[in-house]
C-alpha positions, 0 to 999 in steps of 0.5 A, a space after each residue: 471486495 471488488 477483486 482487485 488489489 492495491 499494491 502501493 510501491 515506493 521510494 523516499 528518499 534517505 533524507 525524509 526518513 521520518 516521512 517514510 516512517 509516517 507512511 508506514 506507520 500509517 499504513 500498518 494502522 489502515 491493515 495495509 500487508 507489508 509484503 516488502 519494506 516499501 511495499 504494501 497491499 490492500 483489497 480495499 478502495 482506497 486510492 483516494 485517500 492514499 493520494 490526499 496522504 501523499 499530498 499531505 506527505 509530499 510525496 506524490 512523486 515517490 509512491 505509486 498504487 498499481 491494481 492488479 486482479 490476481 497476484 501470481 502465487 501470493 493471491 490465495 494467501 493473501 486472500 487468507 490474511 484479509 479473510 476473503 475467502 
């Protein structure tokens, strides 16, 4: 782990339901943490591949990865669910 996290943000419209549907299910199937409905979080590098997904997706202006090093009082549980401690 770098010690940074990704957290990816986002907000697809109703209308591409389904799409938003991939994406999540995609990201459960990558050990993404849901920490809210359309947000998700990974101490793994992975930028690349979550902007060739939203290409695919069409999504590109709608989901949005933010690194952080810490996460306020999330990060010792967060640390704990990806077993980095």
């Amino acid at each position: 782990w770098d010690g940074t996290w990704r957290i990816l943000i986002f907000d697809i419209p109703e209308t591409r339901k389904f799409i938003r549907e991939i994406l999540r299910r995609k990201l459960k199937e990558w050990n993404f943490l849901q920490l809210q409905r359309s947000v998700f979080i990974t101490p793994y590098a992975c930028e690349k591949i979550l902007h060739e997904l939203f290409e695919i997706l069409e999504i590109k202006h709608h989901a949005y990865i933010i690194t952080s090093q810490k996460i306020g009082t999330l990060d010792d549980m967060l640390k704990n669910h990806f077993r980095l401690t």
